[in-house]
C-alpha positions as CSV (number, residue, x, y, z in Angstrom):
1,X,-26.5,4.5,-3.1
2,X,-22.5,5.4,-3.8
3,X,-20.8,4.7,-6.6
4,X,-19.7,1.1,-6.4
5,X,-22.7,-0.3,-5.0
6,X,-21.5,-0.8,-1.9
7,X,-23.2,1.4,0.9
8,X,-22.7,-0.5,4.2
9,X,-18.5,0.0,4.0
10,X,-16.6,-2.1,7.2
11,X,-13.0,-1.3,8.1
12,X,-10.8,-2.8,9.8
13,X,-7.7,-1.1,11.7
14,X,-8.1,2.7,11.6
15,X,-4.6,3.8,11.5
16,X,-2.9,5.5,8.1
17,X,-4.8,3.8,5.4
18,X,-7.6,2.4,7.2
19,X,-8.4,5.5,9.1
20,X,-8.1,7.8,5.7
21,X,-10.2,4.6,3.7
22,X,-12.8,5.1,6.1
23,X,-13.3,8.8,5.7
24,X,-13.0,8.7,2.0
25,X,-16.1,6.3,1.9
26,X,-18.1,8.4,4.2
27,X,-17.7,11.4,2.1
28,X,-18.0,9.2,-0.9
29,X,-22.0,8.7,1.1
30,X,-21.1,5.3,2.6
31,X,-22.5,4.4,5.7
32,X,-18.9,3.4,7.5
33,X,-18.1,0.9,10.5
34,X,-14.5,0.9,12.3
35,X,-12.9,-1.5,14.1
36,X,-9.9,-0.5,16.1
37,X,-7.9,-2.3,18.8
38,X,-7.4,1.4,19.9
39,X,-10.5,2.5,22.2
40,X,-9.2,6.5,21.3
41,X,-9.2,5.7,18.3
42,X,-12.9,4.1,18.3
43,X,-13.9,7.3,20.1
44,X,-12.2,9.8,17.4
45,X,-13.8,7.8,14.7
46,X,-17.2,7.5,16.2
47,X,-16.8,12.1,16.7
48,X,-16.5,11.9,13.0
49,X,-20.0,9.8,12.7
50,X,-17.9,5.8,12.3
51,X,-19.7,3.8,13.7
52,X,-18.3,0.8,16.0
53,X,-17.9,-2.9,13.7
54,X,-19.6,-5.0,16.1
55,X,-20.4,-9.0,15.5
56,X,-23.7,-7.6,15.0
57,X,-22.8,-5.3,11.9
58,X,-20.7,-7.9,10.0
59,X,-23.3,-9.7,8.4
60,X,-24.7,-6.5,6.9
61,X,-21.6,-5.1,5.6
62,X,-21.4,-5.1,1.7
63,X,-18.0,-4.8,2.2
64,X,-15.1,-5.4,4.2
65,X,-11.4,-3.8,4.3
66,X,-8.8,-4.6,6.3
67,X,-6.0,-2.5,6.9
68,X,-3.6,-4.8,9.1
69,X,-0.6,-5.9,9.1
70,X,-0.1,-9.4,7.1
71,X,0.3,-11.7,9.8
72,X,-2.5,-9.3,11.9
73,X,-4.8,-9.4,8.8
74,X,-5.3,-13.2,8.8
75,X,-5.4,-13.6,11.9
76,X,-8.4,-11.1,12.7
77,X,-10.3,-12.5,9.8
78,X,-10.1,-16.0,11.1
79,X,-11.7,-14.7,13.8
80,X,-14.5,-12.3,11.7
81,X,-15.0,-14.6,8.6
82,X,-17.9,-16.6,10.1
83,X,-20.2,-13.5,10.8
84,X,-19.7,-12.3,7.5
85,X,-22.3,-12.4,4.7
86,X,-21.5,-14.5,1.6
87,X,-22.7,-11.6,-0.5
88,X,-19.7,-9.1,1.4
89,X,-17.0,-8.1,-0.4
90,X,-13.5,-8.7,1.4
91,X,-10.9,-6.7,0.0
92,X,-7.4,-6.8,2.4
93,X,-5.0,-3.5,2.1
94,X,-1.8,-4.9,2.5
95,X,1.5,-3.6,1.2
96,X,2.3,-7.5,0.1
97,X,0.3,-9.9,-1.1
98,X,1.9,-13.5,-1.5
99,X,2.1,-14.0,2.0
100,X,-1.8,-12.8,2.3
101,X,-4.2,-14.0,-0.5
102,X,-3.4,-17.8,0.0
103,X,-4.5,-17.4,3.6
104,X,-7.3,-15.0,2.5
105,X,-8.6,-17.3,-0.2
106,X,-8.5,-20.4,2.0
107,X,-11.0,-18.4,4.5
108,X,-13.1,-17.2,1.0
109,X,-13.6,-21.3,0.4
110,X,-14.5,-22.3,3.4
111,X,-16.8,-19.2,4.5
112,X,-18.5,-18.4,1.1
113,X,-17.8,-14.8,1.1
114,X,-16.0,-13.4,-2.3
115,X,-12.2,-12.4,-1.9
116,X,-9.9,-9.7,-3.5
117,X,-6.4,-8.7,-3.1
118,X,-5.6,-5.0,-3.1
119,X,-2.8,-2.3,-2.3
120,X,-3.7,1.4,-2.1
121,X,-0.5,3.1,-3.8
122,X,-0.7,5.7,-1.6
123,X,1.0,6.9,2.1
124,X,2.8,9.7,4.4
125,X,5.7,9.4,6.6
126,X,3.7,9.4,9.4
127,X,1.1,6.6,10.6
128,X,-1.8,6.3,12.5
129,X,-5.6,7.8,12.9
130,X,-4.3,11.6,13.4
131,X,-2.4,11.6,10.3
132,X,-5.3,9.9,8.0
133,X,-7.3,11.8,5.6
134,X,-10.1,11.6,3.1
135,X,-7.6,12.9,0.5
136,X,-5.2,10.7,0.6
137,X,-5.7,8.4,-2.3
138,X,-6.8,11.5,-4.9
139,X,-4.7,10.6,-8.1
140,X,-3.6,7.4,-6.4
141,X,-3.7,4.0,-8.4
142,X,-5.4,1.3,-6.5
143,X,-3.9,-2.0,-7.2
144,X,-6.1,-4.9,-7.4
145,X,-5.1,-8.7,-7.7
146,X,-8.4,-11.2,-8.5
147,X,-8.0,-14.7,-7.7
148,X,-8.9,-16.7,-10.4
149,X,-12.5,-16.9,-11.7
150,X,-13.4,-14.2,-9.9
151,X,-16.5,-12.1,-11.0
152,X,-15.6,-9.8,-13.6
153,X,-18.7,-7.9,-13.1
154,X,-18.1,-7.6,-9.2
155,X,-14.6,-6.3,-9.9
156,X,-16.1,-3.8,-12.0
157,X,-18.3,-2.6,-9.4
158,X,-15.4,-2.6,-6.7
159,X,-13.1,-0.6,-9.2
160,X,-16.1,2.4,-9.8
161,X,-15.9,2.0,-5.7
162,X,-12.6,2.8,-5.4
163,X,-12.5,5.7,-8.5
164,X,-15.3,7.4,-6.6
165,X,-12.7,7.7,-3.0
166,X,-10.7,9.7,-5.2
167,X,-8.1,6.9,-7.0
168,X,-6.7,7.8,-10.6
169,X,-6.3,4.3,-11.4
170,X,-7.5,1.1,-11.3
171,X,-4.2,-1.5,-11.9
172,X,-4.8,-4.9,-12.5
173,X,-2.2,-7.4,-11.0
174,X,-1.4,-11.2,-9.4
175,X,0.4,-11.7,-6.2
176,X,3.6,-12.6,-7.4
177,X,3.6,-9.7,-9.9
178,X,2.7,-7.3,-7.7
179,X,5.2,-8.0,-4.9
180,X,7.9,-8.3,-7.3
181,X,7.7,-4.7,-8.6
182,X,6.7,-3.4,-5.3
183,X,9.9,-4.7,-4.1
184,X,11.8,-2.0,-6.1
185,X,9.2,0.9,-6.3
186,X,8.3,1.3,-2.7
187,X,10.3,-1.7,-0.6
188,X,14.4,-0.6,-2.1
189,X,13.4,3.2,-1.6
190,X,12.6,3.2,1.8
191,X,15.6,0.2,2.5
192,X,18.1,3.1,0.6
193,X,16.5,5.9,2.0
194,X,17.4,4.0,5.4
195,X,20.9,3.3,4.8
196,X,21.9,6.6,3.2
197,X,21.0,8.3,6.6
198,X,22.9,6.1,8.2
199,X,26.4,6.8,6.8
200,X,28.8,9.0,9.1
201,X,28.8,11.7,6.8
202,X,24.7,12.8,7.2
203,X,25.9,13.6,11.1
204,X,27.6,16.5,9.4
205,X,24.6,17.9,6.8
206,X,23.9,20.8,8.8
207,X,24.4,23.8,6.3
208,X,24.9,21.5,3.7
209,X,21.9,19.9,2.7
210,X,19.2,21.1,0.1
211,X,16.2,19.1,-1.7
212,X,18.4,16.1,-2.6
213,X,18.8,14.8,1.0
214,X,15.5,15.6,2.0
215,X,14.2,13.9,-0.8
216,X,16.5,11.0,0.0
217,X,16.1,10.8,3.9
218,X,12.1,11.5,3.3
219,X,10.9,7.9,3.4
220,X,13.5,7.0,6.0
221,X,11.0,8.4,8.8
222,X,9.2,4.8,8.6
223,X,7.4,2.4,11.1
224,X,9.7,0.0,11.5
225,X,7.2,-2.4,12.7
226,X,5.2,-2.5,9.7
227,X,8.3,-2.1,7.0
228,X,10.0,-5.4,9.3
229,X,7.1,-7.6,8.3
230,X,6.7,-6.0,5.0
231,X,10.4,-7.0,4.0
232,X,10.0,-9.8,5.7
233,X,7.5,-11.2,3.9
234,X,8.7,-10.2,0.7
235,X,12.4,-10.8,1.4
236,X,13.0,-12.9,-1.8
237,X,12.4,-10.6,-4.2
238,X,13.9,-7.4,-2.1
239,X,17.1,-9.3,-1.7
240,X,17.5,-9.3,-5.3
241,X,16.6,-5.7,-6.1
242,X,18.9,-4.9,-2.9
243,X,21.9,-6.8,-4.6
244,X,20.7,-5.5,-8.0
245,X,21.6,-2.0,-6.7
246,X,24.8,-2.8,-5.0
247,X,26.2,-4.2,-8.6
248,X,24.6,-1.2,-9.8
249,X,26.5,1.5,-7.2
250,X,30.0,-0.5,-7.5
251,X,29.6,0.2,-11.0
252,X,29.6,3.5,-10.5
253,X,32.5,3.5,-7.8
254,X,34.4,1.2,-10.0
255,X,34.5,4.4,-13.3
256,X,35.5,6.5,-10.8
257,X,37.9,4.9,-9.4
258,X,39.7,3.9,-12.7
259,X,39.3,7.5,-13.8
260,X,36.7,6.7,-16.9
261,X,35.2,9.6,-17.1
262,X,33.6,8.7,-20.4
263,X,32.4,6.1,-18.6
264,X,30.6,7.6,-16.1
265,X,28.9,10.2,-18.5
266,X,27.3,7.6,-20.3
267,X,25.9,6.1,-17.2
268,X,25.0,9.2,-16.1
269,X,23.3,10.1,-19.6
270,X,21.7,6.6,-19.5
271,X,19.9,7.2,-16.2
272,X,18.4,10.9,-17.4
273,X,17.4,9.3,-20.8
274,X,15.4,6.6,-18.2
275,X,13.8,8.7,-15.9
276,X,12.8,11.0,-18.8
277,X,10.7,7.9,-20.2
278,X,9.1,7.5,-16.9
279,X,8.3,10.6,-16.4
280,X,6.5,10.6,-19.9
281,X,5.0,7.3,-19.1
282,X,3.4,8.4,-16.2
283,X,2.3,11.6,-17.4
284,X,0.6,9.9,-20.5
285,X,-1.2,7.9,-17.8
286,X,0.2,4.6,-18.8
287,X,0.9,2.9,-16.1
């Protein structure tokens, strides 16, 4: 049986993460079911031996992932929840998790089946089946967020599942936690990433761009569909990081335009001496 325990693996939506979750577990020796609104999608998964998620399947699945969208994720799994098993594992991907795990835990109570929160740290620029791959999530930390009382022992087993698709780490969160730091490690990047491309000036890079505005621009090649509702639903806590940097850049406009060059070293200085720690933080592994 894979590691984890779980051998019967259900997924459902087959695009970026879904799609790349459900060839991880087949490699991993899973026996994998898709579902996909997509029929060329269905078809490109079942070339690769996924078979289709039919009402049939659900009740033998030892585990379900879904990799919608928020509002798309609850609504499909008021729809599934009733064929499921009370012994399968439903784990939801989503990029936010306040406006999912009430929802998700409500349908846990009433159905039986056990519920956990999760959020593969992991992604491209591009999105959909074509782009997914089994590699995806190697080094990746896997963030999981356990309601309260959950079974220790079965989130032991669905950690070991997730190490064995290739995930470096295992990081244990709650919902409110997790959105609130994901509002300024993945959510302000791509909303700064967005806005730097859009001043005047990047009309004119041609000849004079190098790394720095490739790395900048990089995540601004987004689907704006998912990254609406993703802001959307976290917009408390990415307003305040979005205000936290514009205090933060009129700080910096504000020394030069007073001409305190001291000033401006030391923030400067600061800012190396913190990404340094970082960098040491996460090569010791720490978080």
């Amino acid at each position: 049986m894979p590691s984890g325990d779980f051998e019967k693996i259900g997924v459902l939506g087959l695009g970026l993460i879904g799609g790349s979750m459900a060839r991880a577990a087949k490699e991993a020796g899973c026996t994998v079911f898709g579902l996909d609104r997509d029929s060329q999608v269905m078809d490109k998964a079942g070339a690769i031996g996924i078979r289709p998620m039919t009402e049939e399947v659900l009740p033998q699945l030892d585990m379900l992932l879904t990799a919608l969208y928020p509002g798309a994720t609850l609504k499909e799994m008021e729809r599934l929840a009733p064929h499921l098993s009370q012994s399968t594992l439903v784990i939801d991907l989503c990029g936010v998790k306040m406006a999912v795990v009430p929802g998700m835990e409500e349908l846990s109570r009433r159905y039986g089946f056990p519920y956990l929160g999760g959020h593969p740290m992991a992604g491209k620029e591009k999105s959909g089946w074509d782009f997914s791959q089994a590699g995806l999530f190697q080094g990746a930390s896997m963030i999981l967020t356990p309601g309260e009382g959950f079974d220790p022992a079965l989130y032991d087993k669905a950690a070991r599942f997730f190490l064995s698709l290739g995930f470096g780490r295992i990081t244990k969160s709650n919902p409110r936690s997790h959105d609130r730091i994901i509002a300024l490690t993945s959510q302000l990047a791509h909303v700064i990433s967005c806005a730097y491309i859009q001043s005047p000036t990047a009309e004119d890079f041609s000849g004079f761009s190098a790394g720095s505005f490739q790395d900048m621009t990089r995540v601004a090649r987004l689907n704006e569909t998912m990254w609406t509702e993703l802001f959307w639903d976290n917009r408390e806590f990415l307003t305040g990081e979005i205000r936290g940097m514009a205090r933060r850049l009129e700080h910096y406009a504000s020394l030069l335009e007073t001409g305190d060059k001291e000033g401006l070293f030391d923030l400067l200085r600061d800012a190396r001496e913190k990404k340094e720690e970082s960098d040491s933080i996460l090569k010791g592994g720490k978080r």
